[in-house]
mmCIF file as gemmi writes it, N, C-alpha and C atoms, coordinates in Angstrom:
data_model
loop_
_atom_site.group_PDB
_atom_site.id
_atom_site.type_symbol
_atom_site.label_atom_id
_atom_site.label_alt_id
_atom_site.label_comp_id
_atom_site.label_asym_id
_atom_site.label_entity_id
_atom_site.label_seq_id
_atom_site.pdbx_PDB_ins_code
_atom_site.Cartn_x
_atom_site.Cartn_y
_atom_site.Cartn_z
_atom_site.occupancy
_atom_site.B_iso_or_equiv
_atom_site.pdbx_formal_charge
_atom_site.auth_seq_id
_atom_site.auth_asym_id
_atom_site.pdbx_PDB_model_num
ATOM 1 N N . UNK Axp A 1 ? 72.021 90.978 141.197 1 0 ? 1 A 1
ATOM 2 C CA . UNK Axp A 1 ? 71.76 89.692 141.778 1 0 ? 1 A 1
ATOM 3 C C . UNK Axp A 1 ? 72.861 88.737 141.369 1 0 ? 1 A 1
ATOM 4 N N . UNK Axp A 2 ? 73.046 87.937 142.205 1 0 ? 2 A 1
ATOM 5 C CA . UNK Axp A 2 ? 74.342 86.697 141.778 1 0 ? 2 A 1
ATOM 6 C C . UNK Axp A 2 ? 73.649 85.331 142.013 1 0 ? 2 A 1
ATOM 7 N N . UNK Axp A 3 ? 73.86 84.701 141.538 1 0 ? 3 A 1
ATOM 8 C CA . UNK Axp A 3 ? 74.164 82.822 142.131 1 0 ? 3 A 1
ATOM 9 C C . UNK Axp A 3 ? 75.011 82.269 141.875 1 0 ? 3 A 1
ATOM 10 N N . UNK Axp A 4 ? 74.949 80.896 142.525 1 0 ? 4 A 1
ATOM 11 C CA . UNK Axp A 4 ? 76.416 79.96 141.985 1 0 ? 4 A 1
ATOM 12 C C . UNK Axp A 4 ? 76.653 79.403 140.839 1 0 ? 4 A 1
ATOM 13 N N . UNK Axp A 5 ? 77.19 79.763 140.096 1 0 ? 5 A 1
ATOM 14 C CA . UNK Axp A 5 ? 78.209 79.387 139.008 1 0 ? 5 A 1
ATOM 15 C C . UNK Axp A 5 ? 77.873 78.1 139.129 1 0 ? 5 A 1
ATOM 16 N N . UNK Axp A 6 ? 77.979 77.213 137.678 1 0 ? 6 A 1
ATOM 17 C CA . UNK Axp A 6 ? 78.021 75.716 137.721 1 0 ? 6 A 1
ATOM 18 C C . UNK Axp A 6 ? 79.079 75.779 136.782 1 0 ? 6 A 1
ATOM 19 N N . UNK Axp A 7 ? 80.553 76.128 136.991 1 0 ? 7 A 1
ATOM 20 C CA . UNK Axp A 7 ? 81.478 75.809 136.422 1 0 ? 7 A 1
ATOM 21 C C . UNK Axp A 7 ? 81.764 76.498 135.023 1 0 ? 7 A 1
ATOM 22 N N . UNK Axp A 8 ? 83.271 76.494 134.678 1 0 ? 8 A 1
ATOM 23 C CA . UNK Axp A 8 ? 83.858 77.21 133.903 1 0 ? 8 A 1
ATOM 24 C C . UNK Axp A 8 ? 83.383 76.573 132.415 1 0 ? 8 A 1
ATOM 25 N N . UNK Axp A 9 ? 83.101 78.141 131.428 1 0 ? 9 A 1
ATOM 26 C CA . UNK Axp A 9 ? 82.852 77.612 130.371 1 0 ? 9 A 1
ATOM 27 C C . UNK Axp A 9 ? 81.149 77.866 130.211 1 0 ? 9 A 1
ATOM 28 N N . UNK Axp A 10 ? 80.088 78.044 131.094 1 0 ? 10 A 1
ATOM 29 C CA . UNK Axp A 10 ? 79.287 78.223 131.076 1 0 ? 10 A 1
ATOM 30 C C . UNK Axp A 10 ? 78.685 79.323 130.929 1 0 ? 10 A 1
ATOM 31 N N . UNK Axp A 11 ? 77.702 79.884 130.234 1 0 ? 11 A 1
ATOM 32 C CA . UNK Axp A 11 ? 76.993 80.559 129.884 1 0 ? 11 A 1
ATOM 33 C C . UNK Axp A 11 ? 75.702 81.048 130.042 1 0 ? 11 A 1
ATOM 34 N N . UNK Axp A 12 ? 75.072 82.095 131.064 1 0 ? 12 A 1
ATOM 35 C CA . UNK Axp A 12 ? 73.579 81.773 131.386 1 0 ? 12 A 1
ATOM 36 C C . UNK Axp A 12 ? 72.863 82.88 130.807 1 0 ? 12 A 1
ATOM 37 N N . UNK Axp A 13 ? 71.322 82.373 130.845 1 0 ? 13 A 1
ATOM 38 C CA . UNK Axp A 13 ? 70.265 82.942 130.314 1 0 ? 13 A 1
ATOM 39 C C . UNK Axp A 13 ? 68.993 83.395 131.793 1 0 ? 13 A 1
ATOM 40 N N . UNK Axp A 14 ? 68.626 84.585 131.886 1 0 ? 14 A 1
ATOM 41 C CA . UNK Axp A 14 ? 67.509 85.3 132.435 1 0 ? 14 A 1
ATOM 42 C C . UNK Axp A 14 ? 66.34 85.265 132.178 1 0 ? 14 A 1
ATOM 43 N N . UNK Axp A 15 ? 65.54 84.798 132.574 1 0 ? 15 A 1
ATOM 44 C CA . UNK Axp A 15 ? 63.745 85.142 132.26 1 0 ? 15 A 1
ATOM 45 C C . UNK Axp A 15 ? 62.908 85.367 133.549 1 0 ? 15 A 1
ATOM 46 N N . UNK Axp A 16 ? 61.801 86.179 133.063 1 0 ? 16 A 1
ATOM 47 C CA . UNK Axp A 16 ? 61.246 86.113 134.678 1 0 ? 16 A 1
ATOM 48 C C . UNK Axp A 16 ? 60.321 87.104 134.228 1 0 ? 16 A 1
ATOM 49 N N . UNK Axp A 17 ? 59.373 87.608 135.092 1 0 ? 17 A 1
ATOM 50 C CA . UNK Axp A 17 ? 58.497 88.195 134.927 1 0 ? 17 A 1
ATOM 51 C C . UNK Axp A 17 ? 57.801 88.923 136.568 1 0 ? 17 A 1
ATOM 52 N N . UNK Axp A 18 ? 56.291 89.219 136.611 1 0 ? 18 A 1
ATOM 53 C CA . UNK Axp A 18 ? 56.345 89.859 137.753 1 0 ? 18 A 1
ATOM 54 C C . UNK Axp A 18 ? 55.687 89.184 138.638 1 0 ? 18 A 1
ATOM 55 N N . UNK Axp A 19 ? 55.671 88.824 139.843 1 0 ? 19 A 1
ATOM 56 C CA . UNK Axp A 19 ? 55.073 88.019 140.743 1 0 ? 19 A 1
ATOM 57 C C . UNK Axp A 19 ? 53.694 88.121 140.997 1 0 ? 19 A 1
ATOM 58 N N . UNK Axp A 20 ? 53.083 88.663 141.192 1 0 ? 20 A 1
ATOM 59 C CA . UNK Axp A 20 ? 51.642 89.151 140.82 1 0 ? 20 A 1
ATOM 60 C C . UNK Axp A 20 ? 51.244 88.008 139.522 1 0 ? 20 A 1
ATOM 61 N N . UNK Axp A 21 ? 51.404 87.897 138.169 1 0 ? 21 A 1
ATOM 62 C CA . UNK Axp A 21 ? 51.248 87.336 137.726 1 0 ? 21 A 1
ATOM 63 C C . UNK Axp A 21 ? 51.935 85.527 137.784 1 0 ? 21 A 1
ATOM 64 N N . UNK Axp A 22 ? 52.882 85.35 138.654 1 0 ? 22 A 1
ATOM 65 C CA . UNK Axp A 22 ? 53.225 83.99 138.715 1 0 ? 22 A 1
ATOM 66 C C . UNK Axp A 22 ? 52.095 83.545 139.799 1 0 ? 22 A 1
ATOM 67 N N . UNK Axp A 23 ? 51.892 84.377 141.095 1 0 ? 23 A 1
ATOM 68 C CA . UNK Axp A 23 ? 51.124 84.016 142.25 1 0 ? 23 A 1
ATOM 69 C C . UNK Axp A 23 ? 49.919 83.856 141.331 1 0 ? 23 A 1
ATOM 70 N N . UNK Axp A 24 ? 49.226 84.198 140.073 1 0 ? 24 A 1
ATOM 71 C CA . UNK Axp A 24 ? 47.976 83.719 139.841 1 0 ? 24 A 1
ATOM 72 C C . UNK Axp A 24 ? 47.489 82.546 139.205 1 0 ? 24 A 1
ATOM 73 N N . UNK Axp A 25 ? 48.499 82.73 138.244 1 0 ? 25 A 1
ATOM 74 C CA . UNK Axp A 25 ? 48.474 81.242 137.287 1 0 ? 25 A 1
ATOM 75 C C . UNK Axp A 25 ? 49.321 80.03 137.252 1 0 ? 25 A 1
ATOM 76 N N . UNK Axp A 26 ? 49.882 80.408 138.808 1 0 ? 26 A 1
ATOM 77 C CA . UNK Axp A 26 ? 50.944 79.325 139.658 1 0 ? 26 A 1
ATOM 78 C C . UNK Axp A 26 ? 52.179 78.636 138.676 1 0 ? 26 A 1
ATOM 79 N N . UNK Axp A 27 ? 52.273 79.481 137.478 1 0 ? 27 A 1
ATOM 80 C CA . UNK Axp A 27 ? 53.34 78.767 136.894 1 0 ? 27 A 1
ATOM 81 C C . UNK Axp A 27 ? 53.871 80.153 136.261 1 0 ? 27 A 1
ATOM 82 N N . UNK Axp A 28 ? 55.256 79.719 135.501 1 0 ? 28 A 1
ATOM 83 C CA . UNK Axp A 28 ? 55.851 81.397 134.77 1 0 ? 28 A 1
ATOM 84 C C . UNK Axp A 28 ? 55.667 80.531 133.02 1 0 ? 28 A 1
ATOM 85 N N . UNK Axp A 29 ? 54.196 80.639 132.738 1 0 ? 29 A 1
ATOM 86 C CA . UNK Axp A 29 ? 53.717 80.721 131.544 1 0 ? 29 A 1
ATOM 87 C C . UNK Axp A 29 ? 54.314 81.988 131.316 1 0 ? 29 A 1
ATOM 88 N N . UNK Axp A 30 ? 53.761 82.974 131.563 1 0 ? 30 A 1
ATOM 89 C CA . UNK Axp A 30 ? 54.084 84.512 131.535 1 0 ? 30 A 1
ATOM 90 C C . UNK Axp A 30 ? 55.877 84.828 131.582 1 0 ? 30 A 1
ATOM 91 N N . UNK Axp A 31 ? 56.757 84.351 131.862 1 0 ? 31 A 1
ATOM 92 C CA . UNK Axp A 31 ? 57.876 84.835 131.38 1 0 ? 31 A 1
ATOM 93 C C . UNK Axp A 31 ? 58.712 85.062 130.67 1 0 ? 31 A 1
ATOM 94 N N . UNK Axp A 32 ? 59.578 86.105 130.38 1 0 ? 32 A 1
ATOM 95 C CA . UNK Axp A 32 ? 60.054 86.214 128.978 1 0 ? 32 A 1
ATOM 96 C C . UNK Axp A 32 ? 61.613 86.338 129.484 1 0 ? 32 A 1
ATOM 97 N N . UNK Axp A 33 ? 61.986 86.557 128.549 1 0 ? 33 A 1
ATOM 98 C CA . UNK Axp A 33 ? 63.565 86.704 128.375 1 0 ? 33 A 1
ATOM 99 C C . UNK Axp A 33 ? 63.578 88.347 129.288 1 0 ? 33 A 1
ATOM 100 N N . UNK Axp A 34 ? 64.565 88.057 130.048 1 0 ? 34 A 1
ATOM 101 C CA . UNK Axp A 34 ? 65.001 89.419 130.615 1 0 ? 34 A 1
ATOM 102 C C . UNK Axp A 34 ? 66.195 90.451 129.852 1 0 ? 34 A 1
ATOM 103 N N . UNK Axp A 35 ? 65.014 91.783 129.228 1 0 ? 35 A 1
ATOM 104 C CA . UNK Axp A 35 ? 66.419 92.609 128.525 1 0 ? 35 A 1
ATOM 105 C C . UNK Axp A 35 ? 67.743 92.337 129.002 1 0 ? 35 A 1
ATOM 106 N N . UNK Axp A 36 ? 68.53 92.226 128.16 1 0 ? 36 A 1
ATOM 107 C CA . UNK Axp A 36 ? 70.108 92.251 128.845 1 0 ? 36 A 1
ATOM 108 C C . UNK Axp A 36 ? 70.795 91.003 129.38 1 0 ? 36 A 1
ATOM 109 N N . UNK Axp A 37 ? 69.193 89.655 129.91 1 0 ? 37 A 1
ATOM 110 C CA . UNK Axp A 37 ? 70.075 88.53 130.314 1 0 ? 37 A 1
ATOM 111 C C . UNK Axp A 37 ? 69.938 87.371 129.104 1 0 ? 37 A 1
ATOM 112 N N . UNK Axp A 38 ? 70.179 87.856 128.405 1 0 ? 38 A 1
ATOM 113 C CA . UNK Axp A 38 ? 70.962 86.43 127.24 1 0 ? 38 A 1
ATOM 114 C C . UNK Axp A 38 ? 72.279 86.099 127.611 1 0 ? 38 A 1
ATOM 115 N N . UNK Axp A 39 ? 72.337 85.242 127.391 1 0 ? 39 A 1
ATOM 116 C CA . UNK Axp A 39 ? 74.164 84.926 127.021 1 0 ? 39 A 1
ATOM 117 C C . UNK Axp A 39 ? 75.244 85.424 128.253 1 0 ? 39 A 1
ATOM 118 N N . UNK Axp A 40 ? 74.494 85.709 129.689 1 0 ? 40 A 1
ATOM 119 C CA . UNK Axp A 40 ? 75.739 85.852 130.23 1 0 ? 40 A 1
ATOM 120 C C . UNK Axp A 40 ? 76.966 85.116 130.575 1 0 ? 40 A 1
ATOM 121 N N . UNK Axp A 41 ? 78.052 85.501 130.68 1 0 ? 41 A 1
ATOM 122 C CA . UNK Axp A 41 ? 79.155 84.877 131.159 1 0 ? 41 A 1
ATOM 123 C C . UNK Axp A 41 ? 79.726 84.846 132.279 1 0 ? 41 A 1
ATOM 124 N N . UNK Axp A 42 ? 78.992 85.888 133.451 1 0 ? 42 A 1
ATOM 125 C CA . UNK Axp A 42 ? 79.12 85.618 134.79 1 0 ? 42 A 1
ATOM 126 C C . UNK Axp A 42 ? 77.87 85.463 135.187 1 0 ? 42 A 1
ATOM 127 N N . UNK Axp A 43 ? 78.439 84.973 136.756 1 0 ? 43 A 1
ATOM 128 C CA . UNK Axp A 43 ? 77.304 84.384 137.51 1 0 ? 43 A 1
ATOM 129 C C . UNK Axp A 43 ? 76.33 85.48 138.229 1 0 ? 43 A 1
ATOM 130 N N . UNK Axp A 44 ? 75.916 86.853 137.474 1 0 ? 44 A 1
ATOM 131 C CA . UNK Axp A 44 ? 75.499 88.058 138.386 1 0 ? 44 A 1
ATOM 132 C C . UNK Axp A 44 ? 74.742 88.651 136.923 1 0 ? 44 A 1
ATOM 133 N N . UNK Axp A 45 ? 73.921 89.555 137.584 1 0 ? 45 A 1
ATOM 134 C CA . UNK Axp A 45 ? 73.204 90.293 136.563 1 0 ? 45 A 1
ATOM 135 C C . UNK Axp A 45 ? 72.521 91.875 137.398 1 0 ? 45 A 1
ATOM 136 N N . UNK Axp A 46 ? 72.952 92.659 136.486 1 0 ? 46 A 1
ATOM 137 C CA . UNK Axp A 46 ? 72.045 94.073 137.441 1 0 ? 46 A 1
ATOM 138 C C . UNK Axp A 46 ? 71.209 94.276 136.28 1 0 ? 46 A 1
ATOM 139 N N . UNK Axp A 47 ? 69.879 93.998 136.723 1 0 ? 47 A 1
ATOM 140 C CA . UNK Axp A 47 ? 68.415 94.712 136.3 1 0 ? 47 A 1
ATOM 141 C C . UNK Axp A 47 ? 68.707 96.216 136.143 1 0 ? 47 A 1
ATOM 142 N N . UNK Axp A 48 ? 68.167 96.593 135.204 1 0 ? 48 A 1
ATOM 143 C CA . UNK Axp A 48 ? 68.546 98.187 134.325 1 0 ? 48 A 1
ATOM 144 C C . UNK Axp A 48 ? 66.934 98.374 134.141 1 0 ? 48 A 1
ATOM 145 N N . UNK Axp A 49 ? 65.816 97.903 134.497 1 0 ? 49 A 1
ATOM 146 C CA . UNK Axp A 49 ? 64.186 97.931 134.17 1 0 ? 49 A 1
ATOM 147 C C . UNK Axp A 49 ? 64.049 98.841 135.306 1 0 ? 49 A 1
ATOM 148 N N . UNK Axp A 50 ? 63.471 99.982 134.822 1 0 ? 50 A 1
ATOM 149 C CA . UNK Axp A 50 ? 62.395 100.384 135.959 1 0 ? 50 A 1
ATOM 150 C C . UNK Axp A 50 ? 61.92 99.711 137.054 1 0 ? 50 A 1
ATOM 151 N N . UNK Axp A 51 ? 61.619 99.984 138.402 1 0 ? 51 A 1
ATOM 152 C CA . UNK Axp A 51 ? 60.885 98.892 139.088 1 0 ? 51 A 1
ATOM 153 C C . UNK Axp A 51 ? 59.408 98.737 138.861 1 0 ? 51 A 1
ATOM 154 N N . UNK Axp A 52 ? 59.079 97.515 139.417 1 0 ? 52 A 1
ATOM 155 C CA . UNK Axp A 52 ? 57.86 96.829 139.188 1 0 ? 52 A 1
ATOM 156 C C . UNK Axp A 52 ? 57.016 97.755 139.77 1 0 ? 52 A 1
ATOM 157 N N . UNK Axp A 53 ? 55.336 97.632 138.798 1 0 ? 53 A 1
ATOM 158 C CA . UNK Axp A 53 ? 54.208 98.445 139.435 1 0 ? 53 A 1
ATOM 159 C C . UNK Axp A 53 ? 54.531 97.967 141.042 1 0 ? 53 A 1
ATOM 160 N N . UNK Axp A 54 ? 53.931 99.583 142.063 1 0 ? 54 A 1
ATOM 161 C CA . UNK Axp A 54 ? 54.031 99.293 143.322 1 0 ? 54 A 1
ATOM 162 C C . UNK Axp A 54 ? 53.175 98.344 143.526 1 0 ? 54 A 1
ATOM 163 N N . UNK Axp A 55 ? 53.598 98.014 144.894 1 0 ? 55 A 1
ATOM 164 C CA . UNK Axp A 55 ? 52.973 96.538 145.505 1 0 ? 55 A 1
ATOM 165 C C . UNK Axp A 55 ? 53.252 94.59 144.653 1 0 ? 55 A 1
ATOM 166 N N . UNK Axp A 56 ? 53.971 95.088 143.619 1 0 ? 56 A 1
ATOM 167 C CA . UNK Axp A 56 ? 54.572 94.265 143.097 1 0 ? 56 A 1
ATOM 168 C C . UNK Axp A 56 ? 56.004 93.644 143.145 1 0 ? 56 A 1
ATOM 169 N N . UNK Axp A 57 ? 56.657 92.589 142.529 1 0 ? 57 A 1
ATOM 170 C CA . UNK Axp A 57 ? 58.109 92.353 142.413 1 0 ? 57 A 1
ATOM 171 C C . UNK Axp A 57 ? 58.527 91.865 141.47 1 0 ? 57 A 1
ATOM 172 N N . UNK Axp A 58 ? 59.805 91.359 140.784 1 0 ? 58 A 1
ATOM 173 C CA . UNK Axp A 58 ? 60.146 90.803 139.662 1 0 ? 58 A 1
ATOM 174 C C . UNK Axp A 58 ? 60.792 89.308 140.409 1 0 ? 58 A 1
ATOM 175 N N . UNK Axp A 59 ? 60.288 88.179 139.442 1 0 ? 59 A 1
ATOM 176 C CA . UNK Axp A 59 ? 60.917 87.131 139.389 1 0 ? 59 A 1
ATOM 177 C C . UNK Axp A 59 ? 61.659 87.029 138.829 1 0 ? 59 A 1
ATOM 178 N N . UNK Axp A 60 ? 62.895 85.767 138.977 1 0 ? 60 A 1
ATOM 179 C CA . UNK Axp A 60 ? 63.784 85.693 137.641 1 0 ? 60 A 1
ATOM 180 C C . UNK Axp A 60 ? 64.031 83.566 137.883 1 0 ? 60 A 1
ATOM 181 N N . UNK Axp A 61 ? 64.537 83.509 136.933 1 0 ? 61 A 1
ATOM 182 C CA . UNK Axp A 61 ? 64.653 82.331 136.69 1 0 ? 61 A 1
ATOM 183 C C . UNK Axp A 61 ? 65.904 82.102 135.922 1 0 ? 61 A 1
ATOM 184 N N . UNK Axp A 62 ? 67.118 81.516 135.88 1 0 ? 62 A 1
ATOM 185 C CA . UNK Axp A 62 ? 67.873 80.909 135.513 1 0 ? 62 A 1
ATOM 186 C C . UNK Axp A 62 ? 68.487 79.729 135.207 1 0 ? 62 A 1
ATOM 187 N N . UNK Axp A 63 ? 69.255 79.792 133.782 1 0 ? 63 A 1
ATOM 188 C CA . UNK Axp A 63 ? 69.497 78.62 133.149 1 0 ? 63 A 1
ATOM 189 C C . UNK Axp A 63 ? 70.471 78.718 132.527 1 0 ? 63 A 1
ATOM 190 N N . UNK Axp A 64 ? 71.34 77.337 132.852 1 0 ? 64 A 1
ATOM 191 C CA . UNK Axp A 64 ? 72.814 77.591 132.085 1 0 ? 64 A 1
ATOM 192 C C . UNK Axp A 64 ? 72.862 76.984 131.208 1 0 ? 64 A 1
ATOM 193 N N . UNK Axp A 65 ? 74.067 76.87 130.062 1 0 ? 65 A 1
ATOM 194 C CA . UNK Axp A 65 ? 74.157 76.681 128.405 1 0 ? 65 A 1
ATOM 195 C C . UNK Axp A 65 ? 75.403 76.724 128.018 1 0 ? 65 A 1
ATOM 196 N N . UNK Axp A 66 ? 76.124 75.525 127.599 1 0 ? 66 A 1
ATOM 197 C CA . UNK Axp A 66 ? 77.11 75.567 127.155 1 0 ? 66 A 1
ATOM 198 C C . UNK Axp A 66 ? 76.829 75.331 126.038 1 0 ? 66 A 1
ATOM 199 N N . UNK Axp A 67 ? 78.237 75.377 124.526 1 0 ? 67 A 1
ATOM 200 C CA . UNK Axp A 67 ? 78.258 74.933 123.654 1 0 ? 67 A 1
ATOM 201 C C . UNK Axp A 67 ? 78.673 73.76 123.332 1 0 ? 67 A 1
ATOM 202 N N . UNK Axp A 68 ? 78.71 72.739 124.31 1 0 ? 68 A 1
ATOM 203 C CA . UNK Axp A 68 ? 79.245 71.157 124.111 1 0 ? 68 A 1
ATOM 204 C C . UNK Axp A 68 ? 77.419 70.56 124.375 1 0 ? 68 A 1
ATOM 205 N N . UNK Axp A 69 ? 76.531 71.028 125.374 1 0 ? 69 A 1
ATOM 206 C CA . UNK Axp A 69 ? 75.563 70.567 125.994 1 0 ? 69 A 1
ATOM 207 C C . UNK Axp A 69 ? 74.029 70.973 126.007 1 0 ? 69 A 1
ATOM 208 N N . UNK Axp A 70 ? 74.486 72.035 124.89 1 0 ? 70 A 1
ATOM 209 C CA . UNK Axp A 70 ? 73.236 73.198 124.598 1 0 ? 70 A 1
ATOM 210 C C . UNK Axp A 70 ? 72.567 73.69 126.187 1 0 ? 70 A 1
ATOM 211 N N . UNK Axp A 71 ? 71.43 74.203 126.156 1 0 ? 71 A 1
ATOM 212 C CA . UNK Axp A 71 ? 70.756 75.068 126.983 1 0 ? 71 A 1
ATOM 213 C C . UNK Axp A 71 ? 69.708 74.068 128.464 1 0 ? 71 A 1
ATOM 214 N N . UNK Axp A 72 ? 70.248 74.195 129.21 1 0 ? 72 A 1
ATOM 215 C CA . UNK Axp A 72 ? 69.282 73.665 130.59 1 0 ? 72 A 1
ATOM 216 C C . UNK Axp A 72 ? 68.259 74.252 130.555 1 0 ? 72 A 1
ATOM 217 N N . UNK Axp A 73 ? 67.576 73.504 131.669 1 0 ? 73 A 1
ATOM 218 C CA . UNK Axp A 73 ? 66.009 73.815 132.361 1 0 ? 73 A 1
ATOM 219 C C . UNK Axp A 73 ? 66.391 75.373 133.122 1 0 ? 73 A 1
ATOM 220 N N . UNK Axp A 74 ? 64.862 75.723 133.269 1 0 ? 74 A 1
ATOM 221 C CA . UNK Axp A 74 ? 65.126 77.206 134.129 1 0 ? 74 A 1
ATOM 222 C C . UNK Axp A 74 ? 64.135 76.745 135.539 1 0 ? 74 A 1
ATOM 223 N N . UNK Axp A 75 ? 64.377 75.326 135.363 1 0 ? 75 A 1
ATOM 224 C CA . UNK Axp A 75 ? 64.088 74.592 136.566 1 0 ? 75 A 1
ATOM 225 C C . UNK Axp A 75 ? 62.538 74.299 136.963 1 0 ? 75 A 1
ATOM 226 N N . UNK Axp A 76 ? 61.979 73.881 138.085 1 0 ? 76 A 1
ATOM 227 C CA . UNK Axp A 76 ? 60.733 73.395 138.121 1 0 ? 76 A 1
ATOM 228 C C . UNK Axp A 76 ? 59.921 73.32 139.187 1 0 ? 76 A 1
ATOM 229 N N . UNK Axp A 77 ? 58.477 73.812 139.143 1 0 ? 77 A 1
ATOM 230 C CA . UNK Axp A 77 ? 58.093 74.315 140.445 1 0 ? 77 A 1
ATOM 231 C C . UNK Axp A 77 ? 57.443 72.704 141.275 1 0 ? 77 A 1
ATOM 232 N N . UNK Axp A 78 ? 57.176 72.986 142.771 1 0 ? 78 A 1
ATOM 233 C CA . UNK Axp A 78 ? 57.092 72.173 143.454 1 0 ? 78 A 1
ATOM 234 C C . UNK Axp A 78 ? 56.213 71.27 142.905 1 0 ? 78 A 1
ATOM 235 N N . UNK Axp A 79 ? 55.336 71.223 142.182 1 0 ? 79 A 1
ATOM 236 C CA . UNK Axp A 79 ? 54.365 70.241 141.512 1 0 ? 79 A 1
ATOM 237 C C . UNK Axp A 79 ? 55.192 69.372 140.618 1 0 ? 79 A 1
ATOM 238 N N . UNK Axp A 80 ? 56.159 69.051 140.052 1 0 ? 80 A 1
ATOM 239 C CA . UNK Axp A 80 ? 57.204 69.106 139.88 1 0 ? 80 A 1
ATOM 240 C C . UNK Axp A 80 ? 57.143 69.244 138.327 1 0 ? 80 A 1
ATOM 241 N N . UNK Axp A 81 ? 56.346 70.293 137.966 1 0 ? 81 A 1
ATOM 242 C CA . UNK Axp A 81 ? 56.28 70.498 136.075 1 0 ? 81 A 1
ATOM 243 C C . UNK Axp A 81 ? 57.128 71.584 135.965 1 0 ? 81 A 1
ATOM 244 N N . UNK Axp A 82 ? 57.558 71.631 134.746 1 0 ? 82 A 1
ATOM 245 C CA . UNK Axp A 82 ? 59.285 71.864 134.225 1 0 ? 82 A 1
ATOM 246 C C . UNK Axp A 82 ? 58.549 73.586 134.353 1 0 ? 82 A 1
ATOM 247 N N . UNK Axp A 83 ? 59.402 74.905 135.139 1 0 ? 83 A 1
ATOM 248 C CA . UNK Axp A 83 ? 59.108 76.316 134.299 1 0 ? 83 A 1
ATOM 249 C C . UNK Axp A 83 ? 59.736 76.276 132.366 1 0 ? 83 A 1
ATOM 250 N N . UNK Axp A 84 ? 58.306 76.745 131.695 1 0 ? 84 A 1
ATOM 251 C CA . UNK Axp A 84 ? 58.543 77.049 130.685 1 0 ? 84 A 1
ATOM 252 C C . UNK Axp A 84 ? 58.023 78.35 130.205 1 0 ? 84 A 1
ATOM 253 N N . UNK Axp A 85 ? 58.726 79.417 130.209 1 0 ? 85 A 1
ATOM 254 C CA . UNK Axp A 85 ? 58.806 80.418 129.716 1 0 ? 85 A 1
ATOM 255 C C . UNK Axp A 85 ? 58.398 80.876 128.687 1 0 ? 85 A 1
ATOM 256 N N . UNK Axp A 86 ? 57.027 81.773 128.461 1 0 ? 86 A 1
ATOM 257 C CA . UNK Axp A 86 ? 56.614 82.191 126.814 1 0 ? 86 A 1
ATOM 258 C C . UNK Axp A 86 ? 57.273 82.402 126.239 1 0 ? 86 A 1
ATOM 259 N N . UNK Axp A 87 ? 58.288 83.025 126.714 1 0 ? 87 A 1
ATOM 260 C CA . UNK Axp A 87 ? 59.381 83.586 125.571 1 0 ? 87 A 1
ATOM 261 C C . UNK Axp A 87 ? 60.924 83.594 126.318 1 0 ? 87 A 1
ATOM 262 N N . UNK Axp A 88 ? 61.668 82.476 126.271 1 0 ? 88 A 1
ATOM 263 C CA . UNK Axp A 88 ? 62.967 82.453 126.68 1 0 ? 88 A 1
ATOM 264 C C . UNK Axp A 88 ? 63.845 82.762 126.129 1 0 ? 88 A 1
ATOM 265 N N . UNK Axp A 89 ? 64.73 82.811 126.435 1 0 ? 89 A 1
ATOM 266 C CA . UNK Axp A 89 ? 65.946 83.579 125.805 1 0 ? 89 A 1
ATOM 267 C C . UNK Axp A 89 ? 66.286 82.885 124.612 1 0 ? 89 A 1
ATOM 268 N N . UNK Axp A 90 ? 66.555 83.215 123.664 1 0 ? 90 A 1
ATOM 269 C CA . UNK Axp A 90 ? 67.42 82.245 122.192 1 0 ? 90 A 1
ATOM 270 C C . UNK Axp A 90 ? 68.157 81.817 122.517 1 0 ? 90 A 1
């Protein structure tokens, strides 16, 4: 998966979890840090997880982090309360 880059120097973090559980409790209480996406330095990531139980999918959520500005939001659903992640990336 890729998105757009917010500029050089930046650093992003992965969390997410499985949709099944976001569609119930309408928020990603439930998400954690995605193996492997700490600390990336490009704007792309390939999932190495097994796929999701059938009839299911994986969410993801991203957030960038420099060392001048520390760590952003992993953004916020239409109600407009912040996603906060059980367990986000360090």
């Amino acid at each position: 998966m890729t998105w757009t880059g917010q500029g050089e120097g930046l650093h992003y973090d992965l969390a997410g979890g499985l949709v099944s559980e976001l569609l119930s409790n309408h928020s990603a209480l439930n998400a954690t840090c995605v193996p492997g996406g700490n600390d990336l330095v490009n704007a792309s990531f390939v999932d190495t997880r097994t796929g999701p139980p059938r009839g299911d999918a994986y969410y993801y959520l991203v957030r960038s982090q420099s060392s001048f500005c520390g760590s952003g939001t992993y953004g916020y659903a239409s109600s407009g309360a912040e996603y906060l992640p059980a367990s986000a990336c360090p």
